[in-house]
C-alpha positions in Angstrom: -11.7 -95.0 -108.1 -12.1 -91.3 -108.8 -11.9 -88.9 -106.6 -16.1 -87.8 -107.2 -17.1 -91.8 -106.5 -18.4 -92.7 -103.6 -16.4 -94.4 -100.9 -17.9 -97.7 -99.7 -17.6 -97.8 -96.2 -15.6 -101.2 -95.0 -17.9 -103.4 -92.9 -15.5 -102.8 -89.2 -15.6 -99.1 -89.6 -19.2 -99.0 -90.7 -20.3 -100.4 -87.6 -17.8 -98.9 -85.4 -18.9 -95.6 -87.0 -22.5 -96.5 -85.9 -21.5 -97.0 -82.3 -19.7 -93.6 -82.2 -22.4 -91.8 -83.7 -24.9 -93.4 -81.3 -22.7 -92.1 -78.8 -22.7 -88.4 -79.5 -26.4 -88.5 -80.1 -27.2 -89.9 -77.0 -24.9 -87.1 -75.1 -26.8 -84.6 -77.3 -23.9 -83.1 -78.7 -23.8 -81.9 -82.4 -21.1 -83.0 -85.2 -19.0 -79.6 -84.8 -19.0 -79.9 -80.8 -18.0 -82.8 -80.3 -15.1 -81.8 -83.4 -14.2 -78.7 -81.0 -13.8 -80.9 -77.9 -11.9 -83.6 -79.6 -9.4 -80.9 -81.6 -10.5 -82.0 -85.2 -12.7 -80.8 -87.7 -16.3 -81.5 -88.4 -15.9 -83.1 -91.8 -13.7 -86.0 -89.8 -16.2 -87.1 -87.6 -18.7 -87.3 -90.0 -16.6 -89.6 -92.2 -15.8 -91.1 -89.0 -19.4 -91.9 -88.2 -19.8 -93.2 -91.6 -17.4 -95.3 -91.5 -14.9 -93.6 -94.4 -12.1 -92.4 -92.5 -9.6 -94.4 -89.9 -10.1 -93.6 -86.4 -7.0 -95.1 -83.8 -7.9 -96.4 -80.7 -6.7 -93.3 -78.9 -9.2 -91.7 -80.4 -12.3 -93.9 -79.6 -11.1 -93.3 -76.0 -11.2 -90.1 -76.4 -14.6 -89.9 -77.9 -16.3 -92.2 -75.4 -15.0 -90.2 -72.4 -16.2 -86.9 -74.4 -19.8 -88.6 -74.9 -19.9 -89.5 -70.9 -20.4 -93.3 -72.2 -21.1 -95.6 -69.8 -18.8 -98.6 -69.3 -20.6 -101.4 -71.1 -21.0 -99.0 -74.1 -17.2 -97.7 -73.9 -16.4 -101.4 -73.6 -18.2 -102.0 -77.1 -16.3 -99.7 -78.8 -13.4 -100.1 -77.9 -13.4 -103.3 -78.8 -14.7 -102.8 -82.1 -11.9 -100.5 -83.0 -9.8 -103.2 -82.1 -10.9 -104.9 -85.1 -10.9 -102.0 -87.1 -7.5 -101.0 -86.7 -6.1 -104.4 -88.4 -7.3 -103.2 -91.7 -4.9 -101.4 -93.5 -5.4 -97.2 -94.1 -3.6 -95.9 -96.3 -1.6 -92.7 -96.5 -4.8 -90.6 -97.9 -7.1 -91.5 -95.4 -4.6 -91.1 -92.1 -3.6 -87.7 -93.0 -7.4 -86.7 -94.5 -8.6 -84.1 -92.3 -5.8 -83.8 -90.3 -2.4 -82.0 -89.9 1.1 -83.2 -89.2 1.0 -81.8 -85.9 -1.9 -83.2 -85.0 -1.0 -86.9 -86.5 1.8 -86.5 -83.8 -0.5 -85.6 -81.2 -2.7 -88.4 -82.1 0.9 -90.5 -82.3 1.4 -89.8 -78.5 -1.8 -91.1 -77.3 -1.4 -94.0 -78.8 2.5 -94.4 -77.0 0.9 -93.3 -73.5 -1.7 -96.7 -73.7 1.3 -98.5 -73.4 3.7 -98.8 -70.6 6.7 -100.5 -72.3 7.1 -99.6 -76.3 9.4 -101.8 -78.3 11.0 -100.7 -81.6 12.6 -102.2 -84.4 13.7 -99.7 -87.1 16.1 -100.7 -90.3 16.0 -97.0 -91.6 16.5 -94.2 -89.5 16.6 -93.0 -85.3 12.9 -93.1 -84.7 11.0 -90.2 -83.8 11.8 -90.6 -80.1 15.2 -90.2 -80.2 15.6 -87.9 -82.7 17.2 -84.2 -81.8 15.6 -81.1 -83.6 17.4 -80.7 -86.7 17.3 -84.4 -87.9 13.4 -84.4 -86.8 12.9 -81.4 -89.0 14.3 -83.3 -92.2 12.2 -86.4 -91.3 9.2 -84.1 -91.2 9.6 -82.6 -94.5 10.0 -85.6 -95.8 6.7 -87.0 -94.4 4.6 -83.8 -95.8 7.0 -80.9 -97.0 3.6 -78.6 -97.2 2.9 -79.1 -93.7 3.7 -76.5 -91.5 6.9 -78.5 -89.7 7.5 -75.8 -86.9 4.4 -77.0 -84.9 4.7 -81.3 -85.9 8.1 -80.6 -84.7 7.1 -79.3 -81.1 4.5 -81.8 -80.6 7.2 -84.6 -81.3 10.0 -83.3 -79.4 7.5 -83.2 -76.8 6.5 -86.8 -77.1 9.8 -87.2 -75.8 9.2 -86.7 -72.5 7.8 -90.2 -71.9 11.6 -91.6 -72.1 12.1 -89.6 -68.7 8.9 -91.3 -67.1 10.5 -93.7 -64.4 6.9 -95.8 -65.0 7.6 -96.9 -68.6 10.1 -98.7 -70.7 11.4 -98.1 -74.2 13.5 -100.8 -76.2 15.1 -99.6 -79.4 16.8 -101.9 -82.1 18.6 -100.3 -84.7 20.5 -101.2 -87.3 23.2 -99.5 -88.3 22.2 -98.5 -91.5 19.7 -96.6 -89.2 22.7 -94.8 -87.6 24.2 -93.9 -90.6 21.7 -92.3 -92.3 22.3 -88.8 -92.9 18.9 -87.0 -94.3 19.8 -84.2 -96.8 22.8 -81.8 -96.9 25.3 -81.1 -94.6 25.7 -82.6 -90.7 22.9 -83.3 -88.8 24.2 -87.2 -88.3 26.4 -86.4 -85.5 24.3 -84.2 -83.2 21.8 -87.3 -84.0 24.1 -89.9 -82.7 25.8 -88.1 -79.9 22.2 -87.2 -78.5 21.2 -91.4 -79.1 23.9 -92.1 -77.2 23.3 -90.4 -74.2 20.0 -91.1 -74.3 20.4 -94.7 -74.4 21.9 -94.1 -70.3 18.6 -93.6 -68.8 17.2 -96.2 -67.3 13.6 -96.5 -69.2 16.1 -96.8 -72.3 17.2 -100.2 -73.7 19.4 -99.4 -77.0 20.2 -102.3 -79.3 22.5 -101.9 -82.5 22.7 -104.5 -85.0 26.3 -104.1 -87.0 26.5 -104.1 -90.6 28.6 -107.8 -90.6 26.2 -109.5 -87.6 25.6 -112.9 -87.9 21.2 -112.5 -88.5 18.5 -115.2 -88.0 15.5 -113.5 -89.4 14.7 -111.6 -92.7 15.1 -107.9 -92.0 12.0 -106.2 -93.8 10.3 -103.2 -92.5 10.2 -101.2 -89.2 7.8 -101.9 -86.8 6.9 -100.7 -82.8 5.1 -103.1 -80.6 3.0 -101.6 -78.2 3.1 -103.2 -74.9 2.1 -104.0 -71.1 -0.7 -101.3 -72.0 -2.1 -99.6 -68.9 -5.6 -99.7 -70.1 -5.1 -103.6 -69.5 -5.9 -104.1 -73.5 -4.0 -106.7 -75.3 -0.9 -105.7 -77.6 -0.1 -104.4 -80.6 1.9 -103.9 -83.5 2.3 -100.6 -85.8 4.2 -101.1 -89.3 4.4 -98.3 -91.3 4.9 -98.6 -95.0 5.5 -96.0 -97.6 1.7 -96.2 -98.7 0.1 -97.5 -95.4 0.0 -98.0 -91.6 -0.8 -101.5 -90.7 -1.9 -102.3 -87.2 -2.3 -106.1 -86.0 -3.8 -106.8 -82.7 -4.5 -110.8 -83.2 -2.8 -112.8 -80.9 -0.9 -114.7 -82.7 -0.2 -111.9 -85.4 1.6 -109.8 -82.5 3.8 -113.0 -81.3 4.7 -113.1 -85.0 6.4 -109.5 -84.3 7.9 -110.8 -81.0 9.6 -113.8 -82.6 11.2 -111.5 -84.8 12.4 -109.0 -82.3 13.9 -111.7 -80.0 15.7 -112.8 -83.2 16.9 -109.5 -83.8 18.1 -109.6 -80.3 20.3 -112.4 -80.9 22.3 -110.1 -83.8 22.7 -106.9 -81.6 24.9 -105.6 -78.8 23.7 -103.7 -76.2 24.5 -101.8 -73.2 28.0 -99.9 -73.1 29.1 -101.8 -76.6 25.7 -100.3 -77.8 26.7 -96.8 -76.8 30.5 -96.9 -77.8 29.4 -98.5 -81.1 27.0 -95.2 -81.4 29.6 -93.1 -80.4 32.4 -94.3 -83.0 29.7 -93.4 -85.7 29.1 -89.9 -84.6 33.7 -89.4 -84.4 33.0 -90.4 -88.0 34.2 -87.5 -90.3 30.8 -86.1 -91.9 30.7 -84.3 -95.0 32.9 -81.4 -95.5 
């Protein structure tokens, strides 16, 4: 489809967009304020409201609490972009409208619904963990035109929530993960010497899976699973693809994603032996 067709609106967004729109209407607020009280521009709530762009639960939230919604209605909603966010949106549409600082912004509100957050990542230290200079690289490779310097602020200060004696973080890495270096010169070690003392707190649960481990699942993409969430919603699972961000709430799609971390599990090591394995690959001599 060319960029001048129109877009026909998938059936989930089209009525959640409905719902959002009665919503603003009935708190008598225009398109561009409710855009300036939700930090976004007017364009994306419109497509929003016509069901054409994505919209994360986080932000639903958001919007009901903006429109003074009562309960009942808030209720609806939110449970219409539950559906909603198990359709697929692609890379266009999550970054149409909006910057890279404010896709980590929206990132973080999505973490703080849940009180435990579970990771499995193949690739590379997830944003979490990461220190400044490896974030940087990741960044750039995300969207080298955005302006890095403030998506890099707002997810070093995502970070925070690993200090929050309320919530719990599991990573599983592999170490292919650990030994990814992105771009010239040594930022690996900083990377892994950080990881590793972060992995000592005690909302941290750090899992490596060695390169020669014994494994009983297929390993195939990163994925988080949002957990225990404090808004008493069920669970669910993120998996980011090149292309796309899939979300699955379904019950039985999320214990798909909890089969497989227990599996991964079984191939890790944890604890101290997770940390001195961390460690030996940060001694490693890095590139001269």
């Amino acid at each position: 489809m060319s960029e001048g067709q129109a877009r026909e609106p998938r059936p989930q967004r089209a009525r959640l967009g409905q719902e959002l729109q009665r919503l603003r209407v009935l708190a008598g607020l225009s398109g561009a304020q409710l855009a300036e009280a939700l930090g976004i521009n007017q364009q994306k709530v419109s497509r929003i409201e016509r069901g054409l762009s994505p919209v994360t639960l986080a932000q639903v939230a958001a919007w009901a609490d903006t429109t003074g919604a009562s309960e009942e209605r808030r209720q609806l909603v939110l449970y219409l972009a539950e559906a909603v966010v198990n359709e697929v949106i692609t890379h266009a549409e999550r970054f149409a409208g909006w910057g890279l600082a404010a896709e980590q912004e929206i990132v973080q509100r999505e973490e703080d619904t849940a009180r435990t957050l579970r990771h499995f990542q193949p690739c590379f230290v997830p944003g979490l963990l990461q220190v400044a200079g490896y974030a940087r690289r990741i960044l750039s490779f995300s969207d080298p035109a955005a302006d890095i310097s403030q998506a890099l602020a707002a997810r070093l200060a995502r970070q925070q929530a690993l200090y929050q004696p309320d919530r719990a973080f599991e990573f599983i890495l592999t170490e292919a993960a650990l030994r990814y270096r992105p771009g010239a010169g040594d930022v690996r070690t900083a990377q892994l010497s950080h990881l590793a003392s972060v992995a000592t707190l005690e909302t941290v649960s750090l899992g490596v899976i060695p390169a020669d481990a014994e494994m009983s699942a297929l390993v195939q993409s990163a994925f988080i699973l949002y957990d225990d969430r404090s808004d008493n919603r069920p669970a669910f699972v993120k998996v980011e693809a090149p292309h796309a961000s899939l979300t699955a709430s379904e019950p039985a799609d999320v214990q798909v994603y909890r089969d497989r971390l227990e599996a991964y599990r079984q191939s890790a090591v944890f604890g101290d032996e997770a940390i001195d394995f961390v460690r030996a690959i940060a001694h490693e001599t890095g590139p001269s």
